[in-house]
C-alpha positions as CSV (number, residue, x, y, z in Angstrom):
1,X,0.0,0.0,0.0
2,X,1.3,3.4,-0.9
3,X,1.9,5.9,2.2
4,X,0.0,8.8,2.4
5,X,1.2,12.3,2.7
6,X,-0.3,14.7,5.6
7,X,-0.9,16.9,2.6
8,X,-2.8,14.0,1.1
9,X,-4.8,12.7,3.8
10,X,-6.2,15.9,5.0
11,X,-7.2,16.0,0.4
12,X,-9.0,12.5,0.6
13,X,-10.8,13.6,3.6
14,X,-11.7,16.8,1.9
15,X,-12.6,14.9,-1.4
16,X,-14.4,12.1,0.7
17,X,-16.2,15.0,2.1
18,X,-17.1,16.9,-1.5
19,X,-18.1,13.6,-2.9
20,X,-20.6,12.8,-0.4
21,X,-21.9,16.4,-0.4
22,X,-21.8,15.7,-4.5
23,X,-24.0,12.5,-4.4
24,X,-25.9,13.9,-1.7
25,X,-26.5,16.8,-3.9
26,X,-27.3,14.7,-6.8
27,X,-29.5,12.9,-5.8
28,X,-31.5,15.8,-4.5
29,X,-31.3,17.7,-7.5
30,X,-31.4,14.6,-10.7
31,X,-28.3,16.6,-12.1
32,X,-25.1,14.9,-13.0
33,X,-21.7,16.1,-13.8
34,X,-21.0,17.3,-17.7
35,X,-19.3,14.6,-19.5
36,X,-15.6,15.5,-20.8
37,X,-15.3,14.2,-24.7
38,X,-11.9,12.3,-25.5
39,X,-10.7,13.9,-28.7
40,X,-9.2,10.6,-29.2
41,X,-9.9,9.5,-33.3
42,X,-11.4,6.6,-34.0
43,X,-9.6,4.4,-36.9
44,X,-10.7,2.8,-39.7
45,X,-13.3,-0.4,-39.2
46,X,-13.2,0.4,-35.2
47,X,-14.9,2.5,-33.0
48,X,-12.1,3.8,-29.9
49,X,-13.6,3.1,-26.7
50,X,-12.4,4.8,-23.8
51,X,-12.1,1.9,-20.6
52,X,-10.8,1.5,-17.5
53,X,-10.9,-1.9,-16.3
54,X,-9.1,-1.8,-12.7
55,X,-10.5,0.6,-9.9
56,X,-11.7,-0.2,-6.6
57,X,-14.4,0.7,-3.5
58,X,-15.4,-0.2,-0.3
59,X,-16.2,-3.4,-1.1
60,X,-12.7,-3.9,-0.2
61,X,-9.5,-1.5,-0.2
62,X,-11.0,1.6,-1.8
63,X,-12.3,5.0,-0.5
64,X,-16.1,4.9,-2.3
65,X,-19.5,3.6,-2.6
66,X,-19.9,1.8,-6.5
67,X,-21.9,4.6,-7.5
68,X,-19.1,7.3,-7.4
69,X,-17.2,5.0,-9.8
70,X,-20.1,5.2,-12.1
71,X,-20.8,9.1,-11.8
72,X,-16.6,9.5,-12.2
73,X,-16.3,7.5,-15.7
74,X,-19.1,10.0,-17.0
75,X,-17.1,12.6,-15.8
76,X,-13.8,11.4,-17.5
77,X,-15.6,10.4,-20.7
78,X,-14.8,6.7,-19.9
79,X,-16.7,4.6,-22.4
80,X,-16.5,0.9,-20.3
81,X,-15.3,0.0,-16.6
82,X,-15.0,-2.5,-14.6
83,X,-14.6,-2.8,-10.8
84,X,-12.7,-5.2,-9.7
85,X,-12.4,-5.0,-5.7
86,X,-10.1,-7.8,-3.9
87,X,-10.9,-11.0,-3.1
88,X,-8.7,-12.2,-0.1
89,X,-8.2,-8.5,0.7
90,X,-11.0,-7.3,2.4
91,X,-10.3,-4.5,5.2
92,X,-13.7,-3.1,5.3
93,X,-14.8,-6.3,6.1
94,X,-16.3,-5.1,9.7
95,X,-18.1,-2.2,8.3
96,X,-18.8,-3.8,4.7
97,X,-20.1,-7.7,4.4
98,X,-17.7,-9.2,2.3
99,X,-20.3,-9.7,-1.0
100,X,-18.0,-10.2,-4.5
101,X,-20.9,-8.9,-6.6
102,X,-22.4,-6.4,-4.6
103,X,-20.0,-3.6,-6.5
104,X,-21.1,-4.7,-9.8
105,X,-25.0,-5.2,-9.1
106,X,-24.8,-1.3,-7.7
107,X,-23.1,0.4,-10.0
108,X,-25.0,-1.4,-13.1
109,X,-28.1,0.2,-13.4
110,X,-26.6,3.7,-12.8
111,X,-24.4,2.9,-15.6
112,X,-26.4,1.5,-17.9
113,X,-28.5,4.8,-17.1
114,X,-26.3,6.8,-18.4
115,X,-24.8,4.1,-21.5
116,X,-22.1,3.4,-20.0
117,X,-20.9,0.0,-20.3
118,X,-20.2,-2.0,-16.8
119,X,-18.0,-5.5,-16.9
120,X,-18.2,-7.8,-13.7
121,X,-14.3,-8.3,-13.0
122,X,-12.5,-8.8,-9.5
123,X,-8.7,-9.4,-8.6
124,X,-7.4,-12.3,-7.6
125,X,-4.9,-10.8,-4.8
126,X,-1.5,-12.8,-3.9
127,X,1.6,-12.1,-2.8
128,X,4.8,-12.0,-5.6
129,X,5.0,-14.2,-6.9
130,X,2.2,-14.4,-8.7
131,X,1.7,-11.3,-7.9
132,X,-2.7,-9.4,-8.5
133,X,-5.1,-10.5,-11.4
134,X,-7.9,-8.9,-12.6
135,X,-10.6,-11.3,-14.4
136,X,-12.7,-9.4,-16.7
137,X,-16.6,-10.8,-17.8
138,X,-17.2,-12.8,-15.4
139,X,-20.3,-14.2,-14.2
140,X,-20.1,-15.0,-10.3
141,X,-16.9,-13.1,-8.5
142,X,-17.7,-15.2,-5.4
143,X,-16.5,-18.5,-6.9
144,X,-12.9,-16.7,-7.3
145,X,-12.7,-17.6,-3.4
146,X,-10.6,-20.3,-3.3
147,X,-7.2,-20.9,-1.1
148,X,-5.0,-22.2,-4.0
149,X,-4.2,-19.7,-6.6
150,X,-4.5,-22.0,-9.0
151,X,-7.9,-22.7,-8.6
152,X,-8.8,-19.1,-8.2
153,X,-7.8,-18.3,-11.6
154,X,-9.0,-21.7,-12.9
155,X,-13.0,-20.6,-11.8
156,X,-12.4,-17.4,-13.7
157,X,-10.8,-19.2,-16.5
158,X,-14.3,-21.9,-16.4
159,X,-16.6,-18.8,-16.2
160,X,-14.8,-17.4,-19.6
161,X,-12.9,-14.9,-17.9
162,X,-10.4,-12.9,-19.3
163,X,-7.4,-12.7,-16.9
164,X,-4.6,-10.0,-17.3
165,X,-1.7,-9.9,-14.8
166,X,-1.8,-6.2,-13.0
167,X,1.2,-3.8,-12.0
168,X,3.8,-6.7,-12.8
169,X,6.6,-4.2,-10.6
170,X,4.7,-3.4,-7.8
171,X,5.4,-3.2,-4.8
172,X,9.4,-3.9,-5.2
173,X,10.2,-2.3,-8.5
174,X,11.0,-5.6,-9.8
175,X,9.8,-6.5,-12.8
176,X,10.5,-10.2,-13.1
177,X,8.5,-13.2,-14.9
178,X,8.5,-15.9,-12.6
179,X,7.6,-20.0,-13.4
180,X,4.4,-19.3,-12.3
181,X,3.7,-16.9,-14.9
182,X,5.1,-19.2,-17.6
183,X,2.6,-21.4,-16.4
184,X,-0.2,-19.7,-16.5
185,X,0.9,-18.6,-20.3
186,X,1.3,-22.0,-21.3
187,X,-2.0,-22.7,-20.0
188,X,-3.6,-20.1,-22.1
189,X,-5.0,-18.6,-18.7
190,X,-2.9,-15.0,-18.9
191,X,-4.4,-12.9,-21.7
192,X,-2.9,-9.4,-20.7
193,X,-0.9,-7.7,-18.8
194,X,-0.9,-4.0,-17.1
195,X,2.4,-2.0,-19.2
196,X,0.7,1.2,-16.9
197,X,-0.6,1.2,-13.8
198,X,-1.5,4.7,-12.6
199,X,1.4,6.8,-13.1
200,X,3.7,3.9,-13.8
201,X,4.9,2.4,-16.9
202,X,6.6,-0.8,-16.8
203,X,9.0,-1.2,-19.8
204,X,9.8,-4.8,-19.1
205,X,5.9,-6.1,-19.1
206,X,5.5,-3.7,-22.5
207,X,8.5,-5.8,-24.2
208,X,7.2,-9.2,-23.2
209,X,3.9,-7.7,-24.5
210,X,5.4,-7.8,-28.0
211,X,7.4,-11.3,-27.0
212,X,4.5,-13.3,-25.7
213,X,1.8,-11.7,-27.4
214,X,-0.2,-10.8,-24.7
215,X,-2.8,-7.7,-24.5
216,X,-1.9,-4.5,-23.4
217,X,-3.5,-2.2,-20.6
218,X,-3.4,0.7,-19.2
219,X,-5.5,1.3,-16.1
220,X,-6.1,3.4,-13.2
221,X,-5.9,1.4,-10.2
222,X,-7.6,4.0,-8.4
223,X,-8.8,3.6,-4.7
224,X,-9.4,7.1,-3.2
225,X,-12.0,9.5,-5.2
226,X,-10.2,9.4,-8.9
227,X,-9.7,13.6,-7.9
228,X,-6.8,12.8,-5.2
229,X,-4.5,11.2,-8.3
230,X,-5.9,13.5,-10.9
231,X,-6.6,16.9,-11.0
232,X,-8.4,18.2,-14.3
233,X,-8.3,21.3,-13.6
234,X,-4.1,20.7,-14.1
235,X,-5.2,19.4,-17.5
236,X,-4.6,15.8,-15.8
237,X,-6.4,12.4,-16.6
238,X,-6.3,9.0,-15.4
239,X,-4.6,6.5,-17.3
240,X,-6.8,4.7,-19.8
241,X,-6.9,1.7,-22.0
242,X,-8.1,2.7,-25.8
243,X,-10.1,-0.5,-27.2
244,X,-10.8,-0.8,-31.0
245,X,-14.1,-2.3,-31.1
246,X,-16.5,-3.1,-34.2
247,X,-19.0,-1.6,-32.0
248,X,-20.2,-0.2,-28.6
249,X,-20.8,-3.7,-26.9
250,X,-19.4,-6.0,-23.9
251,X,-19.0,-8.6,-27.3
252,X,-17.5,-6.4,-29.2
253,X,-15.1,-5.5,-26.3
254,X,-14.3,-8.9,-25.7
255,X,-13.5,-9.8,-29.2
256,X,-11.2,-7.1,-29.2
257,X,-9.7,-7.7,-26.1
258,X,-8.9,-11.4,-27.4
259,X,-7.8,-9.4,-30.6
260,X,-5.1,-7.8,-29.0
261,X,-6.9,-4.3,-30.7
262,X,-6.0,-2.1,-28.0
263,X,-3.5,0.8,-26.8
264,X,-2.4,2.6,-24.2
265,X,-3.1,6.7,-23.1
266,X,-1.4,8.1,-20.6
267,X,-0.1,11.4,-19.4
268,X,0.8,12.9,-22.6
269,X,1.5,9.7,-24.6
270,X,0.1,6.8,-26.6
271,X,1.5,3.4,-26.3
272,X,0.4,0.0,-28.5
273,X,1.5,-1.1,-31.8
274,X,2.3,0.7,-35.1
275,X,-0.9,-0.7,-36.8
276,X,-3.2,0.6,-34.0
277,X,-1.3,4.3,-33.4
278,X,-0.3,5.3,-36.8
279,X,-4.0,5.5,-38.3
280,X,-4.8,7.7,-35.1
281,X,-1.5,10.0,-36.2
282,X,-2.9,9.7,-39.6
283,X,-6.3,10.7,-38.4
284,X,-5.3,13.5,-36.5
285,X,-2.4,14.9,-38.3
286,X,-3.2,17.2,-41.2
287,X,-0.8,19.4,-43.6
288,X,-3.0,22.6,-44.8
289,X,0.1,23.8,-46.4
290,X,0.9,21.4,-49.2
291,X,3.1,23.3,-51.3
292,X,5.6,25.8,-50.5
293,X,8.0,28.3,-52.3
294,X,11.4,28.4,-51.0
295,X,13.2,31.6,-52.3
296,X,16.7,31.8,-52.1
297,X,17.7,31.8,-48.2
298,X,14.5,33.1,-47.3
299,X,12.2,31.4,-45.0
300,X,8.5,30.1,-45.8
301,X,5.6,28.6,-43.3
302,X,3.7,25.5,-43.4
303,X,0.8,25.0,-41.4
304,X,0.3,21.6,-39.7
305,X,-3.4,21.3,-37.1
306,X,-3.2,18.4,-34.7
307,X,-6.9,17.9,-34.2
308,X,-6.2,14.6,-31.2
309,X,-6.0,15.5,-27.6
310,X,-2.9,14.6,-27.2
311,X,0.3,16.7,-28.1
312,X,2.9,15.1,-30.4
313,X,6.5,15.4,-30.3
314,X,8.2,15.1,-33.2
315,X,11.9,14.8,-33.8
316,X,13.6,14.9,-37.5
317,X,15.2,11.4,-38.3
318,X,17.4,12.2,-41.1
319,X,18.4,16.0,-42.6
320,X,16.3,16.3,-45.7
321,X,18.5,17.4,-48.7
322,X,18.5,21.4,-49.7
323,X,15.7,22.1,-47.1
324,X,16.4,23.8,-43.1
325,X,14.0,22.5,-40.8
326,X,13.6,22.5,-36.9
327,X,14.8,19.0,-35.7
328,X,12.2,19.1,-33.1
329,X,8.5,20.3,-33.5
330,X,5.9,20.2,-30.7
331,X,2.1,19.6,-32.6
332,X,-0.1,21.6,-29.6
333,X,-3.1,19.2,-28.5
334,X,-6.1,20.5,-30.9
335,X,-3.7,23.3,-32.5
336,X,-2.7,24.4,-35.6
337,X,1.6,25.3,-35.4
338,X,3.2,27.4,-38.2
339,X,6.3,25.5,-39.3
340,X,9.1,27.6,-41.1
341,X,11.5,26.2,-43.2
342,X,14.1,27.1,-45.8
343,X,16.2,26.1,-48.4
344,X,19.7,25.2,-46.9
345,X,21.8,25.6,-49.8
346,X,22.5,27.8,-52.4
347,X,21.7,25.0,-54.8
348,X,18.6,25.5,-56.9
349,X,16.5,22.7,-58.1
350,X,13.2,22.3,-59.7
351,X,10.1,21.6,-57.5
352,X,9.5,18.5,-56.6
353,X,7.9,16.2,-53.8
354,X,9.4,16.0,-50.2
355,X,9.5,13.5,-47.2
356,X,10.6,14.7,-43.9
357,X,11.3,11.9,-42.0
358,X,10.1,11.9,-38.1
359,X,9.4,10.1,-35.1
360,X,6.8,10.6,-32.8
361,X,8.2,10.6,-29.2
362,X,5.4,10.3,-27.4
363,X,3.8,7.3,-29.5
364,X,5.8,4.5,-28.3
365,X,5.3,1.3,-30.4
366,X,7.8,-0.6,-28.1
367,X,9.8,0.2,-24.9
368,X,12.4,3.6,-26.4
369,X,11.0,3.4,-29.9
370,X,8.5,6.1,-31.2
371,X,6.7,5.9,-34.5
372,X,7.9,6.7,-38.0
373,X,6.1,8.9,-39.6
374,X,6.9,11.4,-42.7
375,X,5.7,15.2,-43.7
376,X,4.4,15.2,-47.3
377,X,5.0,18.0,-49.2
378,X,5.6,19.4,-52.7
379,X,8.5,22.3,-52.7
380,X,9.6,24.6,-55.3
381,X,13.1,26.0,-55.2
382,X,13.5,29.4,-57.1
383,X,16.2,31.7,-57.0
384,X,16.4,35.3,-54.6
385,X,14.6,37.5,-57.4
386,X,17.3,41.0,-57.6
C-alpha cells in the first residue's frame, strides 16, 4: 500500500467529504456532472472506446460507494469499466459484508443509465510471486474464493474470464517473470498484462507484450476518489486503456480484447503497436500547407493542425537534402503550429515532392522506440529574385 502524505490525507478527507456532499446533492437535484469528450480519433473499421478496467471501492481496499465509480467514468468520458475489488483482501470487512458482486449489481443500473458500459471483474490478490489479477466478464466473483491460486484463476478461466496480470513491478520495483507466470501462459489462462498502472509504466511487461503476445492495458488502479490522483483542472487524466471495437458492446469489447486491438493513453503519450497508433496519427495529423516556395535563403511557413487531444512530439530522423528544418517540432493538442522552413543551400532545383522523415516521441510502439512517420510535401526551389 502506498503511504499517504499529511498533505494527502487531510485531500482524501476533503474529497471524501465533496463527494458525499456531491452525491448527496445529486440525488436531490437529478443533475449529473458534464461529460468530458476524449478527442481521441477513431480508426478505420473500429470505433475507440475509452475503458478503465481496474479501480476499486469499499467493497474492499477503496475510498467509495460503486456509485461514485459510475458518476466518475461520466465525468472522465470513460466509455467501459469495470470494478474489480479484492478477493482475499478485504479490510472493510467489519463495516462492509464481504459480498464479491455487490460492487457490480450497484453500480449497473446507474451505468447502464447513463450508456455506460459496466463489466463484472474482480482481482485475484496474492503475494509476488504471482503477484494481483484482474478477471474481466465474469459471471459469479464469489466463486474466485478459493485458497489455492491456481484454482482461483482456474474458476475465472471456467466462467470465460479474461485474466490479465496487474502492476507486474509493484510493490518492489522488480519486474521479473517468474515460473508461475510461464505457467499460466502456457496454459492459455494470462491474456494481458498491465504495461501502466496509474502513473507507472513498466518497460519490461511492455516488451514481453510484443514477446508473448499478450494484450496491453493501461489502467487506473484507483482507490481514493479518482480527484486525489488526478486533477483536471491541471489538465490531468487518469490513465486509460483505448479499445478498437467493431462496436459499442461487452461482445465487441471482448473480441477485441482477445484481438489484442488495443492501446495505451497516458499522461501525454500513446503506447500499442504501429498498426493501431499510426492510423490515429494519420487521423489526427493534417498538412493545410501542401506546397511551399522556397526563395533563395529566405524562409517560408507550413501549417500543420493536430486535431487529437494529445500533443505530439516530433523529432527529424534524417536531414532532408537542400531544405532547413527544426529537428524538433511540438504539434499543440487540438492546434494548428506554423512551421518555417528554408532552403539550406544555395543549390537551386526544380520543384519537386518532399518527405521529412520523423518520429513521434510520445507514441511509443515498443519500450524507447516512437513511430515513424513522414511530412508530405511538394517544394519549389526558385532563385532570390534581384
Amino acid at each position: 500500500m502506498r503511504f499517504l502524505t499529511e498533505r494527502k490525507r487531510h485531500l482524501r478527507l476533503a474529497l471524501l467529504s465533496l463527494v458525499l456532499v456531491t452525491f448527496l446533492a445529486v440525488c436531490a437535484s437529478g443533475q449529473v456532472e458534464p461529460r468530458r469528450e476524449i478527442g481521441i480519433p477513431d480508426i478505420p473499421g473500429y470505433l475507440t472506446l475509452m475503458c478503465d478496467f481496474h479501480m476499486h471501492t469499499v467493497f474492499s481496499d477503496g475510498y467509495v460507494w460503486p456509485m461514485v465509480r459510475v458518476q466518475e467514468a461520466w465525468r472522465d468520458g470513460l466509455d467501459v469499466f469495470s470494478i474489480t475489488d479484492h478477493i482475499e483482501y478485504q479490510p472493510h470487512s467489519e463495516d462492509i459484508p464481504t459480498k464479491h458482486n455487490r460492487p457490480y449489481e450497484i453500480a449497473a443500473p446507474a451505468a447502464d443509465a447513463l450508456g455506460l458500459l459496466i463489466i463484472k471483474g474482480a482481482e485475484i490478490t496474492r503475494q509476488k510471486p504471482p503477484g494481483h489479477f484482474n478477471a474481466l466478464f465474469l459471471d459469479d466473483a464469489a466463486l474466485l474464493e478459493q485458497d489455492d491460486f491456481k484454482e482461483a484463476v482456474k474458476a475465472a478461466i471456467d466462467q470465460g474470464a479474461f485474466v490479465l496480470w496487474n502492476h507486474p513491478g509493484w510493490p518492489d520495483n522488480d519486474e521479473t517473470w517468474y515460473p508461475i507466470h510461464s505457467e499460466l501462459y502456457e496454459a492459455g489462462w494470462l491474456h494481458g498484462i498491465e504495461v501502466v498502472n496509474g502513473n507507472t509504466y513498466y518497460p519490461e511487461a511492455h516488451k514481453w507484450s510484443i514477446e508473448k503476445k499478450l494484450t496491453i492495458f493501461g489502467n487506473s488502479d484507483v482507490h481514493d476518489p479518482i480527484d486525489v490522483d488526478y486533477d483536471p483542472a491541471a489538465g490531468e487524466h487518469r490513465p486509460a486503456t483505448l479499445v478498437f471495437a467493431t462496436e459499442r458492446s461487452l461482445d465487441a469489447i471482448k473480441e477485441a480484447l482477445k484481438q489484442r486491438r488495443t492501446a495505451i493513453y497516458t499522461q501525454d503519450k500513446l503506447i500499442g503497436e504501429e498498426q493501431y497508433l499510426r492510423p490515429i496519427y494519420d487521423a489526427s495529423v493534417e498538412v493545410l500547407t501542401t506546397e511551399v516556395e522556397l526563395q533563395g535563403r529566405m524562409r517560408n511557413q507550413v501549417m500543420i493542425r493536430n486535431s487529437c487531444e494529445v500533443p505530439l512530439y516530433l523529432e527529424l530522423a534524417n536531414p532532408v537534402e537542400d531544405i532547413s528544418i527544426p529537428g524538433r517540432i511540438t504539434l499543440e493538442a487540438e492546434s494548428t503550429i506554423v512551421l518555417m522552413l528554408r532552403a539550406a543551400s544555395g543549390k537551386i532545383s526544380a520543384e519537386r515532392n518532399v518527405e521529412i522523415p520523423f518520429v513521434v516521441t510520445n507514441f511509443l510502439v515498443a519500450p524507447g522506440k516512437g513511430l515513424p512517420v513522414k511530412l508530405m510535401l511538394k517544394v519549389k526551389f526558385t532563385p532570390m529574385q534581384r
